[in-house]
N, C-alpha and C positions, 0 to 999 in steps of 0.2 A: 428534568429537574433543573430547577436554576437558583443560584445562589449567588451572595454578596461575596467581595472577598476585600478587607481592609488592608490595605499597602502601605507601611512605614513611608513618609516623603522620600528619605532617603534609597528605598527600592526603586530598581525599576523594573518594571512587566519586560522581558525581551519578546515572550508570544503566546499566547494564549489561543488553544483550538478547539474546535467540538470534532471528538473523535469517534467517531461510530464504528466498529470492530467486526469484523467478516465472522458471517454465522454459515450454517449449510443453510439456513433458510434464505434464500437470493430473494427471495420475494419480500423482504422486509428491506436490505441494503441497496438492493441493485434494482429496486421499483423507482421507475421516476418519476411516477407521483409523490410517494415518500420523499423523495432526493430533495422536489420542490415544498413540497410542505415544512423541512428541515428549513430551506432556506427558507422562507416566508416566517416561520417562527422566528429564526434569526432577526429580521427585519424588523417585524412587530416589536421586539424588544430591544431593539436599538443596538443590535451586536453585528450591525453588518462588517465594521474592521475585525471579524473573532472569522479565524479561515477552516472550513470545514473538511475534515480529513478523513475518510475511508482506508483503513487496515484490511490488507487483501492477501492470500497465498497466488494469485493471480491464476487461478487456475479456469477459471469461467469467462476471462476477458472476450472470447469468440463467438461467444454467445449474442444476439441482437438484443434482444433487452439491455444484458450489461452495455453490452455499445449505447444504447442511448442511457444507462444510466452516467454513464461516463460523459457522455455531452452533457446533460443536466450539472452534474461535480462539476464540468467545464465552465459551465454558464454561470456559477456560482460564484467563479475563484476561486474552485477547493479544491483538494490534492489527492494523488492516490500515494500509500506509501505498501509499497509490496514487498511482499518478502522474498530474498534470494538467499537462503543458507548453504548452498552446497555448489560446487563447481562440477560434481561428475554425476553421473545416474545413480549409482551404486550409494554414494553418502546421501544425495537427495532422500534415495527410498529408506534409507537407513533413521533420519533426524528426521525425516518431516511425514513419517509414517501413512503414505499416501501409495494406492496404485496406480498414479496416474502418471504416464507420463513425464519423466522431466522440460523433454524439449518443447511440450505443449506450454509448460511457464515461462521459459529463453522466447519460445515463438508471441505470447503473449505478451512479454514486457517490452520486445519489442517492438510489437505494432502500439502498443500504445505511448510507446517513451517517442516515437515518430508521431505522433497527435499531439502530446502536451509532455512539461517536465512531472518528471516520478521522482517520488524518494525513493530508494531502496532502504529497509531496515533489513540490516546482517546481524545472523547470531550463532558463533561460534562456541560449541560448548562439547564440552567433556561428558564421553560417552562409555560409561565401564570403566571409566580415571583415562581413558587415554583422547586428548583433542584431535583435531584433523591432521592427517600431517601435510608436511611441506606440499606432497604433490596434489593435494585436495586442496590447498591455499592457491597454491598457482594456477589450479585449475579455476577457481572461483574468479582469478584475479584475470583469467583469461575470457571467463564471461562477458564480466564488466567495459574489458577492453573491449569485445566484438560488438556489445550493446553500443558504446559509445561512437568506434567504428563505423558501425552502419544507418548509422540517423538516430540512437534513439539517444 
């Protein structure tokens, strides 16, 4: 879908992205056929300064396809922005209701944060009224650091 959007002179755009949001179908986000047809539409319509952004739990990054969908994003100028919400195993499985794995995400974001820069999107939230505590924050804030740390 594509729309106009009128701007007060006085506004200004600071960014505008096309955001495409991680499904369990991989075969619609992470096909780089799709990836490239995305960008091509971009182009045809004159949006090539509009940066295209993939929302990820980063759980598939080891997979070959996603690798080349990720060089495709690359080839584009587009971003990945994955989610890291939890510093331990135990809150991981807790908030992001997942069997898989925590260190399989830590292990994924950081082969990929060593290829290209990532966003991370964090979200701390109140679980039964009580938020994380201290030592789930320092743990999260210990991730961050070893990702950083180690290349990525």
């Amino acid at each position: 879908m594509f729309f106009e959007v009128n701007v007060p002179d006085n506004i200004s755009i600071l960014a505008f992205s096309l955001v495409f949001t991680w499904t369990r179908n991989t075969k619609i986000f992470w096909n780089p056929e799709a990836l490239r047809r995305i960008g091509n539409l971009r182009s045809a319509f004159g949006l090539d300064a509009v940066k295209i952004q993939v929302l990820t739990n980063a759980t598939l990054f080891q997979r070959p396809r996603v690798q080349e969908g990720l060089g495709v994003l690359d080839a584009l100028g587009g971003e990945v922005v994955a989610k890291l919400d939890a510093g331990t195993e135990t809150y991981f499985q807790l908030v992001d209701g997942t069997n898989l794995p925590f260190q399989r995400v830590l292990d994924n974001l950081l082969n990929a944060a060593r290829v290209r820069p990532i966003v991370l999107q964090c979200m701390f939230l109140s679980w039964e009224g009580t938020g994380p505590s201290d030592a789930e924050v320092d743990a999260w804030a210990g991730r961050l650091r070893h990702l950083l740390d180690s290349g990525g």
